[in-house]
C-alpha positions in Angstrom: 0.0 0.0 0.0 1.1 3.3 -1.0 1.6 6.1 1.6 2.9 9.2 2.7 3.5 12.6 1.1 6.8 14.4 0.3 7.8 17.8 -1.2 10.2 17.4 -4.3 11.8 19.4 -6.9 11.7 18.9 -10.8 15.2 19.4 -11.7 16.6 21.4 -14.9 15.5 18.0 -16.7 11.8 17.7 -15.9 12.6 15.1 -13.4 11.4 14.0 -10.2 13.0 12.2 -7.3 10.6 9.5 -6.0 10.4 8.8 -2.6 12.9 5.6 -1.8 9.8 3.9 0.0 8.2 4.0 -3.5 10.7 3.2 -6.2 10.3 -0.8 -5.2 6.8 -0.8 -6.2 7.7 0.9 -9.6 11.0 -1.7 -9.8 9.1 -2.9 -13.4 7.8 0.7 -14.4 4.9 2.5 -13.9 2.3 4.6 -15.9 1.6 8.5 -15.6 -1.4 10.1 -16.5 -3.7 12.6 -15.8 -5.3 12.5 -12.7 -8.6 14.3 -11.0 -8.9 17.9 -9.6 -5.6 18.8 -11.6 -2.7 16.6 -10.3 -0.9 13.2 -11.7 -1.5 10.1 -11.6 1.5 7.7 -11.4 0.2 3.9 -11.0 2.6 1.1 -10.5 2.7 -1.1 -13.8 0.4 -3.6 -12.3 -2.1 -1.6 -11.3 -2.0 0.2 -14.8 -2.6 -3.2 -16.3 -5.8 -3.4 -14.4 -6.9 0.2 -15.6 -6.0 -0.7 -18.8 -7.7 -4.1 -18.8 -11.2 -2.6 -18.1 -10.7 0.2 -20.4 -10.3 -2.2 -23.4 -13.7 -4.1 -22.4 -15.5 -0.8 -23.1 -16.9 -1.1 -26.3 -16.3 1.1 -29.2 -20.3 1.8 -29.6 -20.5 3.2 -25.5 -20.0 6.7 -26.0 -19.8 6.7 -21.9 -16.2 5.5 -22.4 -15.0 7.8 -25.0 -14.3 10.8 -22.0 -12.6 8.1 -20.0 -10.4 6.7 -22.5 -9.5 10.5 -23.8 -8.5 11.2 -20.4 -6.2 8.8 -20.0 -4.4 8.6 -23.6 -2.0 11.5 -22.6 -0.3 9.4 -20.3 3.3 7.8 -20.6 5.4 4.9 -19.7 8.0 5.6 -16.9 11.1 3.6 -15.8 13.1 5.2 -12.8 16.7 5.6 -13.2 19.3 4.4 -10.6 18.6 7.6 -8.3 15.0 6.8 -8.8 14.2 10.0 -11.1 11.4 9.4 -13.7 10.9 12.1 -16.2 7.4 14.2 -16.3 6.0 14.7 -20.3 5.6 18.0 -21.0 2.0 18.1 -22.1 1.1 16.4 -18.4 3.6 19.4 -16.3 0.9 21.8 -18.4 -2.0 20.1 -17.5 -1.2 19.5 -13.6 0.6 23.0 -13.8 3.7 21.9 -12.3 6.9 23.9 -12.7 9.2 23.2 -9.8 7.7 22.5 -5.9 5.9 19.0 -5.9 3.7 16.7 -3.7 4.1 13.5 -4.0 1.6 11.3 -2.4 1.4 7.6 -2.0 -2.7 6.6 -2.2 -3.0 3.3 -1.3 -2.8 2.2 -5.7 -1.1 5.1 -6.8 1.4 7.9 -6.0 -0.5 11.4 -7.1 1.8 14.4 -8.2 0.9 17.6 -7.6 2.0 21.5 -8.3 2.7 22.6 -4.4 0.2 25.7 -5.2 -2.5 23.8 -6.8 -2.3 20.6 -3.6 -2.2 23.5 -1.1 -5.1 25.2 -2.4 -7.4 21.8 -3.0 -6.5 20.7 0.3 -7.7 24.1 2.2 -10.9 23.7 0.3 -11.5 20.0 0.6 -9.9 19.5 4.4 -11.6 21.9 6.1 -12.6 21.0 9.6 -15.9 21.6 8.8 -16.2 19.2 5.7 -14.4 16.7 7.3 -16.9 16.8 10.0 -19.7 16.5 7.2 -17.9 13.7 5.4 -17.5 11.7 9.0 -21.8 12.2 9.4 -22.6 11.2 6.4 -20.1 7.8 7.1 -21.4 7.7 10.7 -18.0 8.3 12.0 
């Protein structure tokens, strides 16, 4: 299970240091994508394989599927180096709006990469006491 969350730095390269308690679970590669609210996905390779699995049982006739499938397509393949550095595509840095300051965070299937700004600002909005407190009702927590 992925956990955690770090600050990084892309360097001059567009790279990123993974966390050392991650880079086993991408030892055989991993896929990065676009992910919700404006950040990254980066799955382990097996866990892509399942995405991908159910994405190619959608058939070509369910127009539901089409939004899914265009959301993903702009991912990429990753292998970490020997310092654990994978390189972020350029069209995915533009769409998450990353330039330098990261979050990496392990969630439980996936590590999610985030601008520093853009995480900062979603978690004052989605963390508040208040809506935590909402979120624990509804759960009957």
């Amino acid at each position: 299970m992925l956990t955690g969350e770090v600050e990084h730095q892309l360097d001059n390269r567009s790279r990123i240091a993974l966390p050392r308690c991650y880079r086993d679970v991408l030892e055989h590669g991993g896929f990065v994508t676009r992910g919700w609210y404006g950040c990254l996905f980066l799955f382990p390779w097996e866990e892509w394989r399942k995405i991908e699995e159910r994405l190619n049982q959608v058939r070509i006739t369910d127009l539901d599927g089409d939004p899914v499938r265009q959301f993903f397509s702009g991912g990429a393949t990753v292998f970490p180096d020997r310092q654990g550095r994978i390189v972020l595509p350029a069209a995915l840095r533009e769409y998450a709006g990353i330039g330098s300051d990261v979050i990496v965070r392990g969630v439980i299937n996936r590590i999610e990469i985030w601008a520093k700004d853009r995480w900062l600002g979603y978690q004052q909005e989605q963390f508040s006491p208040e809506r935590i407190m909402e979120k624990a009702a509804k759960l009957g927590i």
